[in-house]
Structure formats: structure tokens, C-alpha cells
N, C-alpha and C positions, 0 to 999 in steps of 0.2 A: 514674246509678243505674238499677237494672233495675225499672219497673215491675209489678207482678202482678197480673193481675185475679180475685177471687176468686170472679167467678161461677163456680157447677158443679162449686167444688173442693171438693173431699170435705178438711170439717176435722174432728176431732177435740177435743173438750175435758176432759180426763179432770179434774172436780171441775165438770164445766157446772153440778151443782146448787146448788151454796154460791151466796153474795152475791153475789160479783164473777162467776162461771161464767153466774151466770144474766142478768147485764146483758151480757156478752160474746155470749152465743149468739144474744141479741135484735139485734145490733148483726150478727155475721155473716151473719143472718139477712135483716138489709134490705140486704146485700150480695151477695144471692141465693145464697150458698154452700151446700152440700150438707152441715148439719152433724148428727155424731155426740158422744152425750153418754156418758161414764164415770162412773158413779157410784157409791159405794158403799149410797145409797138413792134410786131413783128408778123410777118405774112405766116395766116393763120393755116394750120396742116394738123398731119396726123401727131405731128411730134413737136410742134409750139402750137401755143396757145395765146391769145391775147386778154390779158386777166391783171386788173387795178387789185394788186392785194389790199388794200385799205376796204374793198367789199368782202365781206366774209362768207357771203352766199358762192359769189364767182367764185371764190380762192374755192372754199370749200368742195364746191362740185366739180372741179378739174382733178384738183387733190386725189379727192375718191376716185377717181375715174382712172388714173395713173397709177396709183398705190406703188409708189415710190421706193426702193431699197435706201438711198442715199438723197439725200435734199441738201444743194447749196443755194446758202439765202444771199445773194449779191445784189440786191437790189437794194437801193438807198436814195434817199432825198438829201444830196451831199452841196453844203456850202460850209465856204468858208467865214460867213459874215458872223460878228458878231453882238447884232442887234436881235434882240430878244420876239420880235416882231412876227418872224421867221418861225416862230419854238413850236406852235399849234403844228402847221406844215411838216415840219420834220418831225414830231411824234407821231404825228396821224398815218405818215407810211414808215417810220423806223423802229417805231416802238407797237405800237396798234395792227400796224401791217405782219410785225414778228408774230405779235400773239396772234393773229387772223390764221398763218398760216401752219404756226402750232397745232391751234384746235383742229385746223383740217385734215391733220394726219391721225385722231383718233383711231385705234386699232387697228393702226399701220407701225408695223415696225421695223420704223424707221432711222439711220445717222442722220443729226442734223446737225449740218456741219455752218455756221455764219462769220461772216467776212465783216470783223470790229475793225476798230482803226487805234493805232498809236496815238491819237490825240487824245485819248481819254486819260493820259498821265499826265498833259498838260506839263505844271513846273514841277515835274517831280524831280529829287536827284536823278541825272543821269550816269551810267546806264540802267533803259529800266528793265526790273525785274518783275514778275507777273505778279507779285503779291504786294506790290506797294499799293496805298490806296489811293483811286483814282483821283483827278485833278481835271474835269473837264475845261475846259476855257471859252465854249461857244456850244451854241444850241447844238451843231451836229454833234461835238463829241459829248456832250451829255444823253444827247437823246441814243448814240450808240450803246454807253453805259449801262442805261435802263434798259437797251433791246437785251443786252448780256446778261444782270440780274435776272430779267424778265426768265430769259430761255435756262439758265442754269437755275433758279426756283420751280419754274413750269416743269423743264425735265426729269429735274430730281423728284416732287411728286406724285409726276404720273412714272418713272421709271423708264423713260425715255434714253436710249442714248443722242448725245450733243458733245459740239466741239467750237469753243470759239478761238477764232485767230484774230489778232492782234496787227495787222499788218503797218507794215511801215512805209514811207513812202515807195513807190515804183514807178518803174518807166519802160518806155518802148517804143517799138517803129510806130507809126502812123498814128501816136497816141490825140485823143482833143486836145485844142488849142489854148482851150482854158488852165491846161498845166504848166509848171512853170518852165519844167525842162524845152516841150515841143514850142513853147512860146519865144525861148529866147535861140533855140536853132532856127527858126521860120523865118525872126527877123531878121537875124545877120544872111540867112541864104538871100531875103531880100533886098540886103544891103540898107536893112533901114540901123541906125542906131536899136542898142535894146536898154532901157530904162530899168535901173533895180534899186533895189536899199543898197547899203554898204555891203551887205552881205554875210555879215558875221554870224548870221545862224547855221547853225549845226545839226544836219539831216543827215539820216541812213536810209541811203538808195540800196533797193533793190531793184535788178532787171526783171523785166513781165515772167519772163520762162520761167527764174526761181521761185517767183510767188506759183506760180502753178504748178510746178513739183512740188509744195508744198501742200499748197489745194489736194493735190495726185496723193500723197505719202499718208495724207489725214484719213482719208476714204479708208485708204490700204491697211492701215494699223490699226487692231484694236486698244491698242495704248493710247490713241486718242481722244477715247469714249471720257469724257466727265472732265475735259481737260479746257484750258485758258493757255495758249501759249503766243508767244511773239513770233511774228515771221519778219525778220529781221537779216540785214548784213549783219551787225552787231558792229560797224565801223562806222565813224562819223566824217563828214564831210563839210568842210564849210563850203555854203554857197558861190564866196566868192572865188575860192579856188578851183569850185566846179563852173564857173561862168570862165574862169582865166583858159581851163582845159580845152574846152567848147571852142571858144577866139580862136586857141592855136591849131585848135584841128581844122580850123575851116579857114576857106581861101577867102576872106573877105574884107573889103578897105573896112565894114561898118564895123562899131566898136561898141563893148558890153559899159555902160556908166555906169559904175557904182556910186550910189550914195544921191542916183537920181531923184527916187522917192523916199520918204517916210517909211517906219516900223509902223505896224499894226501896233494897236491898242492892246495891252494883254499881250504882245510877242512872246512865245516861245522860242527859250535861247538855243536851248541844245537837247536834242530827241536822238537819242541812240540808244539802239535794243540791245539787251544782253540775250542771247540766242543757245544759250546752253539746254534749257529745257527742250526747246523743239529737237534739238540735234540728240539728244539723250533718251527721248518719248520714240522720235520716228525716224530718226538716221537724215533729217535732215539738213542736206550743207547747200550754201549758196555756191553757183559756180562760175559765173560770169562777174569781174569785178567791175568796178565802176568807170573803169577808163577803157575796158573791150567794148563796154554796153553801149559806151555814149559813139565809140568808132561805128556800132554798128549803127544805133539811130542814127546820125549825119548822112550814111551812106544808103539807109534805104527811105530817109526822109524827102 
């Protein structure tokens, strides 16, 4: 496989400001790369830009203006809901927004590396594998689907290289509150009870770092180029043994209720990646497991 060094090369991160954009730029950064941020709020400079991809004039003339070595597409209009209501909104930036910023790279050659999500296999058997066919269950993960078709049809056309990842759920220090992990350590630090289902579903956590060694390994390898792979623990978790984990690490009277709320509509049961492709394409292993990661959230939350 083709090494790449990313000293000096001018990347791009269009969503560098959200959670994951912002541990990524730190990391290309100690990679000494030359990076550019896309945001739709972030103080405007030489090296972010304030730019709604859903316009194709803005997207377009920052694009040109950068001429990009590496483009990561992290930006997304991400709900969990599964009312149909929603589906215009989420295509207009996750599907519309992908090709917007496709076209902007005309005669730029460019990696274009985008950040899918595990929900696009829905009830598949698990564990999944990258070649089952997709199962979306709600507008985002359909509309991620289409951004995937979208960019692996687009690229292979025009002779683009592209990489889409798969990612699975993750976590980390200081993560929003609207996830489930920093949700249910927040309440117990505040001693409030924390409210859940039973808990019986079955997620594969990975820590922030490993998803962005993975982000890092994609850029780095040419064995990436044309590829679909999982980033993934490839272990499953059920919930409520990771809410039982949580309780016992923390010094707290409040306590985790399972079976306070209802399943979702459509619940998926069990989501675990099979992680062999990625580890076999780009050398990549996870390394922090799921009971070091949550020691460190508690402790720097």
C-alpha cells in the first residue's frame, strides 16, 4: 500500500467545528498539515471559512480558492427522529450539500474522504459487514445512504478518488449533551436520577481518538481510495451493562432506571461492526476499550 505523508498538504474539513471536526483538526495538526476549516459558524480567518454548503456558489468559491489535497466531509444535519417531516432538511444538506461540494472540487485532485454512519444497516444481521444491503430506518440514515451512492457514483465517473467510513457509535470528554453516554454521566454527577429503556440494545462504542486514527490512516493509505469500510470496535455492548459500568464508577446516591421510558418505533436491536476490512485495508486497530474510555469521560467530564 501507498504511503502519504501529510506534511504540507493542504486538507480540508468541512464540519472542523462540531465534536468530532474539532479533535480531527488537532490531530492533523500534529501531523503538520496545512488545514482548512468549513463551517457553517466559526470566526472567519485565513484558514476557516464561514460557508452553508447547501449554496453551491459559496461552497464552490472557497473550494477553488483552497484547492484542497484531502477533503473531509463531517458535516451533517443529524437526527434521530423518525418522522418523514424532517427528510427535505436532511437531504438539502446531506445529500445536496455532498454533491454541492463535489462539483466544487472540479480539477482539483482531490481524497474525498466522508463520515457515513452505522445506521444505514438498520435490522441487518449482525455483525455487519460492508456488503450487506443497506436498511435505513429514518430519514438521516437514508439520507447518509444517498450521500454514499451519490459520492461513489460521482467519483467513479469523474475518476475521483473517495473513501466512505461507516462509523459507529463514539464518545468522549466534553461530548453534547444530546448524546446518550454525556447525558446519563451529567445526571448522576448531578445527582439527578437518569431515565432509560431497559436497555437491551446492543451498540459498538468507540472512543473519539480511535475514530480519528482512523480519519488519520484513511488520508495516509492509498488502499483507501474506492473503498466503504466500517469503523468500528467490532464488540457489542448492551446498554444496560454500560449504564450498570457508569453507576459503579461514579460516587453517586442518584441511580441509572432502566425500563423508565419506551423503545423507539423501528428500535434497532443489535449494531455491531465486523472491523476486519478496515484493519486489513489500513492497519487500523481500536485502542482504548470501552471501560478505559468511560474511566476517562467521568474523570475529565
Amino acid at each position: 500500500m501507498g504511503i502519504i505523508n501529510l506534511k504540507d498538504k493542504k486538507v480540508l474539513v468541512i464540519g472542523g467545528n462540531g465534536y468530532l471536526g474539532s479533535f480531527l483538526v488537532k490531530a492533523l495538526k500534529e501531523q503538520e498539515a496545512d488545514v482548512f476549516i468549513i463551517s457553517r459558524n466559526c470566526e472567519a480567518s485565513n484558514s476557516q471559512f464561514i460557508v452553508d454548503i447547501t449554496n453551491f456558489e459559496e461552497t464552490n468559491t472557497i473550494i477553488q480558492k483552497i484547492k484542497p489535497d484531502i477533503v473531509y466531509h463531517l458535516a451533517a444535519n443529524i437526527s434521530r427522529n423518525r418522522d418523514f417531516s424532517i427528510y427535505e432538511n436532511m437531504a438539502a444538506v446531506n445529500v445536496q450539500g455532498t454533491l454541492n461540494i463535489l462539483k466544487s472540487l472540479e480539477g482539483i485532485d482531490a481524497h474525498f474522504i466522508f463520515t457515513s454512519s452505522s445506521e444505514i444497516y438498520g435490522n441487518n444481521e449482525s455483525p455487519f459487514q460492508e456488503n450487506q444491503i443497506p436498511k435505513p430506518v429514518s430519514p438521516y440514515s437514508l439520507s447518509k445512504i444517498n450521500a454514499e451512492m451519490l459520492i461513489q457514483t460521482y467519483c467513479t465517473n469523474h475518476q475521483e478518488k473517495f473513501t466512505n467510513l461507516r462509523i459507529f457509535n463514539f464518545y468522549g470528554e466534553h461530548m453534547p449533551e444530546e448524546f446518550f453516554i454525556p447525558q446519563m454521566i451529567n445526571s448522576l454527577k448531578k445527582g439527578e436520577d437518569f431515565l432509560m429503556t431497559k436497555g437491551e440494545q446492543v451498540r459498538d462504542f468507540l472512543y473519539v481518538s480511535d475514530v480519528v486514527s482512523a480519519l488519520i490512516l484513511s488520508a495516509q493509505n492509498t488502499n483507501a481510495y474506492g473503498e466503504t469500510m466500517n469503523v468500528c470496535s467490532g464488540k457489542g455492548t448492551k446498554l444496560s451493562t454500560l449504564a450498570a459500568a457508569v453507576n459503579n464508577s461514579m460516587k453517586t446516591k442518584a441511580k441509572i432506571m432502566l425500563g423508565a421510558i419506551p423503545y423507539r418505533d423501528n428500535e434497532v436491536w443489535e449494531m455491531i461492526g465486523d472491523n476486519s476490512k478496515i484493519k486489513n485495508k489500513i492497519g487500523f486497530k481500536p485502542a482504548i476499550s470501552i471501560e478505559k474510555g468511560i474511566e476517562i469521560v467521568i474523570n475529565k467530564s
